[in-house]
PAROKE-678964 format. One record per residue (C-alpha): x, y, z. Coordinates in steps of 0.25 Angstrom, whole numbers, padded with zeros to 4 digits, always signed. Last residue first. Example, Ala and Ser with C-alpha at 12.3 -4.5 7.8 and 13.67 -1.06 7.14 Angstrom:
+0055-0004+0029+0049-0018+0031
end
This chain:
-0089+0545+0290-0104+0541+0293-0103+0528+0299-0108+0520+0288-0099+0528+0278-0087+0525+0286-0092+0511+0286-0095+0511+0270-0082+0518+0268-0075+0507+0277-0082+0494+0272-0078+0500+0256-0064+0500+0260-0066+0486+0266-0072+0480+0253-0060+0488+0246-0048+0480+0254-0056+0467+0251-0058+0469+0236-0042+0471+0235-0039+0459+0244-0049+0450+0235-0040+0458+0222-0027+0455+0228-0031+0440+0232-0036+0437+0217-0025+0445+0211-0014+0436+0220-0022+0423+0215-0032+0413+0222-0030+0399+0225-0037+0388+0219-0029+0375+0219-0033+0366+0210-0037+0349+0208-0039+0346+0220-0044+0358+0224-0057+0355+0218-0069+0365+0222-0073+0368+0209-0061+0375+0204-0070+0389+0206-0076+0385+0218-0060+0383+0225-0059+0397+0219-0072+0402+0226-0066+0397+0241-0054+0405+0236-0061+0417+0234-0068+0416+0247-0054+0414+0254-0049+0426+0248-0062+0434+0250-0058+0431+0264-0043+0434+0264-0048+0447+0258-0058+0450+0267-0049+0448+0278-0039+0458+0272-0049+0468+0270-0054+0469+0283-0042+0468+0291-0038+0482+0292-0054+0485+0295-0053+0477+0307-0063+0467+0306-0077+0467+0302-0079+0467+0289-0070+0457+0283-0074+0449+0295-0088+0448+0291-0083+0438+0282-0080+0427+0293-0093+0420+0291-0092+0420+0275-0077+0415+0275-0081+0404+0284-0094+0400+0275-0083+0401+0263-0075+0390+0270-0085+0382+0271-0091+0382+0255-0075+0380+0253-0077+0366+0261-0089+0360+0256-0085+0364+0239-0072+0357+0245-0080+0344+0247-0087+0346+0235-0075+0348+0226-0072+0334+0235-0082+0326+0231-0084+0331+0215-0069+0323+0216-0056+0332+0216-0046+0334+0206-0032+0329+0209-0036+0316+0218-0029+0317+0230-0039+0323+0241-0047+0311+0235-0039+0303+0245-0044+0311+0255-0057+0304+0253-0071+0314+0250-0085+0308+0252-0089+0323+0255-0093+0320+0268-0081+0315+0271-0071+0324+0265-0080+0335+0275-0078+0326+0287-0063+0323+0285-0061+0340+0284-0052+0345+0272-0040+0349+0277-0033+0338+0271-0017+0339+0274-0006+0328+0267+0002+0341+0259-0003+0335+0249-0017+0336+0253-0015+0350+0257-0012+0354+0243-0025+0347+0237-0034+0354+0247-0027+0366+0245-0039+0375+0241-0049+0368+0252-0040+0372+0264-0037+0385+0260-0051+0387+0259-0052+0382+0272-0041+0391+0277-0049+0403+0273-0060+0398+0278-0055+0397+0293-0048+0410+0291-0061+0418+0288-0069+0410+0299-0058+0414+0309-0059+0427+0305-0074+0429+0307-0073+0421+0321-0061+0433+0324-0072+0444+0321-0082+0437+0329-0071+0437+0341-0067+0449+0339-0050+0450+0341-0046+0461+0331-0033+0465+0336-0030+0470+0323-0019+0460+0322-0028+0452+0329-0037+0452+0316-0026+0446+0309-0022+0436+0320-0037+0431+0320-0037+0429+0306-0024+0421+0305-0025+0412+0317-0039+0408+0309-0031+0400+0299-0023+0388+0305-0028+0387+0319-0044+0389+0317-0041+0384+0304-0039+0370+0313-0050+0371+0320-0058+0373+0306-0054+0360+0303-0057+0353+0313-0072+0359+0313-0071+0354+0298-0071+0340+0303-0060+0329+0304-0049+0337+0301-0033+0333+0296-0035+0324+0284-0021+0320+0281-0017+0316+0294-0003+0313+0294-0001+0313+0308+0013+0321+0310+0003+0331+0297-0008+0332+0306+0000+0337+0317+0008+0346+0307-0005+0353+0303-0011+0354+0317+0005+0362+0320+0002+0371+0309-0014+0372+0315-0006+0374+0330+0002+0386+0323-0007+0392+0318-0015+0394+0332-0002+0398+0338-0001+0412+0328-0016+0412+0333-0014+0412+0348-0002+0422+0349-0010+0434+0352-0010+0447+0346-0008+0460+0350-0007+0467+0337+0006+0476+0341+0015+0465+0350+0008+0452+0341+0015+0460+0326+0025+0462+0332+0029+0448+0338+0025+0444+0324+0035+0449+0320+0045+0443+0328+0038+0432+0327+0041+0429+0312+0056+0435+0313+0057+0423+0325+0062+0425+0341+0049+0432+0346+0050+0433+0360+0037+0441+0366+0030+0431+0371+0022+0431+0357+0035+0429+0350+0039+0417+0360+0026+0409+0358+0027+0412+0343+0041+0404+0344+0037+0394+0353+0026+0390+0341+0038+0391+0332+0046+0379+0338+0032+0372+0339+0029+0373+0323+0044+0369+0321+0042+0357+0332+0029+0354+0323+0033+0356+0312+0046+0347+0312+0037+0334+0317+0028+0337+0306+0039+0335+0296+0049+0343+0288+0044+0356+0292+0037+0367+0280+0023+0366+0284+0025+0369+0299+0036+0379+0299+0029+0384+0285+0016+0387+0293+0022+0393+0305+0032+0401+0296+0019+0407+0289+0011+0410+0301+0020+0418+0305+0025+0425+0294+0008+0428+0291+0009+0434+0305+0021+0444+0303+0015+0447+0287+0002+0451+0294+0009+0459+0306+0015+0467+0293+0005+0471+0288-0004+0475+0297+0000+0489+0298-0001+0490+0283-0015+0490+0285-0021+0477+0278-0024+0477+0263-0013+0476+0255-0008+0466+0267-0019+0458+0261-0012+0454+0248+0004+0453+0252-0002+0443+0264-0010+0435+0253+0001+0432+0244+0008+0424+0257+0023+0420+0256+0030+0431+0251+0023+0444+0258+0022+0435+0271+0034+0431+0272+0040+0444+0267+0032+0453+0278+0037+0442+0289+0051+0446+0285+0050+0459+0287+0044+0459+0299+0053+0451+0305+0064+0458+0299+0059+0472+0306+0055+0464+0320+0070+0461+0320+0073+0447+0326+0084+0443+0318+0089+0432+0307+0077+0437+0298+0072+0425+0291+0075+0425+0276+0063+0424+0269+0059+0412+0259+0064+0401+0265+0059+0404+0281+0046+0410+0275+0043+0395+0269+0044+0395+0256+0029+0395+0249+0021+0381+0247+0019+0373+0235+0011+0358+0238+0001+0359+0226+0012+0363+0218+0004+0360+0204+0008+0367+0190+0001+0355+0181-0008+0348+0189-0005+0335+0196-0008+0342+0211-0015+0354+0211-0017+0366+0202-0017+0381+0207-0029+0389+0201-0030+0401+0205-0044+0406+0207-0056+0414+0201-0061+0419+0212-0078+0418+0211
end
């Protein structure tokens, strides 16, 4: 089992349940110019500074992938933060629209933003299309229509729920395998699953800092059936009720991971070892949230740099071993 990080939540000594990374706009100076070079430049930084996991898996992707990685992940992350970071719902919603225009121009060949313009490469050599970059921007523009309502608790059902992953996390996958222009379908299923689970765990370990941000991602029918009440959300240790409840909702993330492992095996061989990394990440922190006893109230497990540079080391060697035991297999 992981042996996880343990970040405390609200009234314990050290908390900031609410911290979140400069926006990329704050921390990188913006290339004033449309050069493919400082675009790409710049998208390497944002990714490299902002997301510890990027520096771990780009150890164990081709260095030919590399950079499109970063130039999605800048994406993504400007569309997160223009979303996350505006003043009101109101101001989302026309800055998530201003930049809905924008990937509409990049993928009609008029990129006029650093982020775009790299990614304009990056769709010109892999062929990809511009409906997953517009899927996550619908689930930002969900978030914001939850939040113009004040809806706390945001899905009825877990089919809701996973409706909304289907725009907030699975994008991800298939643009990764599309940036091997891998378009299976079973093998896109596989990563859907993956990315499904990944955010539920997500989910699940930020219970408490998504209550304060005024979001519950728990489903209404699972806190009913576990005789749950928001207002328990707030206590700072959770009730036997509500360890149980999040015991119920790890368990289903880990029967997506288990359904979409075979794509570790199956994919692109460039990709193998990154996917089964971020798997064995999302498994690991599905044992962290075990190891507390299921009460994310009261701590945040997350996993540290050696944990992720050793899950990544472990998945670089399984598919080394995959390809002798193939070459082998096949008599060469």
């Amino acid at each position: 089992m992981a042996r996880p990080t343990i970040q405390p939540t609200d009234g314990m000594p050290g908390a900031d349940a609410d911290a979140r990374d400069a926006t990329p706009w704050a921390l990188h100076e913006v290339p004033g110019d449309l050069d493919l070079a400082a675009a790409e430049t710049w998208c390497r930084q944002v990714a490299e500074s902002h997301y510890e996991n990027f520096t771990v898996a780009s150890r164990i992707v081709p260095a030919r992938l590399r950079q499109d990685l970063a130039n999605v992940y800048a994406y993504a992350r400007w569309s997160d933060d223009l979303a996350d970071e505006a003043p009101s719902p109101a101001a989302a919603e026309e800055a998530l629209g201003a930049w809905r225009r924008r990937l509409e121009a990049c993928f009609a060949g008029r990129p006029d933003h650093p982020a775009f313009v790299a990614l304009a490469d990056t769709v010109r050599r892999t062929g990809l299309g511009i409906e997953p970059f517009a899927h996550l921007l619908d689930a930002f523009d969900e978030d914001q229509r939850f939040d113009a309502r004040g809806a706390t608790v945001r899905y009825g059902t877990r089919d809701d729920l996973v409706a909304y992953c289907r725009r907030s996390a699975d994008p991800v996958g298939r643009i990764v395998l599309g940036l091997e222009e891998c378009r299976d379908p079973e093998l896109v299923a596989m990563s859907d699953r993956i990315c499904t689970g990944l955010q539920l765990v997500n989910f699940w370990q930020d219970v408490r800092r998504d209550r304060r941000a005024g979001r519950v991602y728990l489903p209404a029918e699972d806190l009913a059936r576990h005789g749950v009440e928001e207002s328990a959300l707030d206590e700072p240790v959770g009730t036997p009720a509500f360890k149980a409840l999040i015991r119920d909702e790890v368990d289903w993330a880990r029967t997506l991971f288990d359904a979409g492992a075979p794509l570790a095996r199956r994919a692109p061989r460039s990709l193998r070892a990154a996917i089964g990394m971020f798997l064995a990440g999302g498994r690991a922190v599905a044992d962290a949230i075990q190891a507390i006893g299921f009460d994310t109230l009261r701590a945040r497990p997350s996993l540290g740099r050696f944990q992720k540079s050793r899950l990544a080391a472990r998945a670089a060697v399984s598919v080394a071993w995959g390809t002798i035991a193939d070459r082998l297999r096949g008599g060469r």
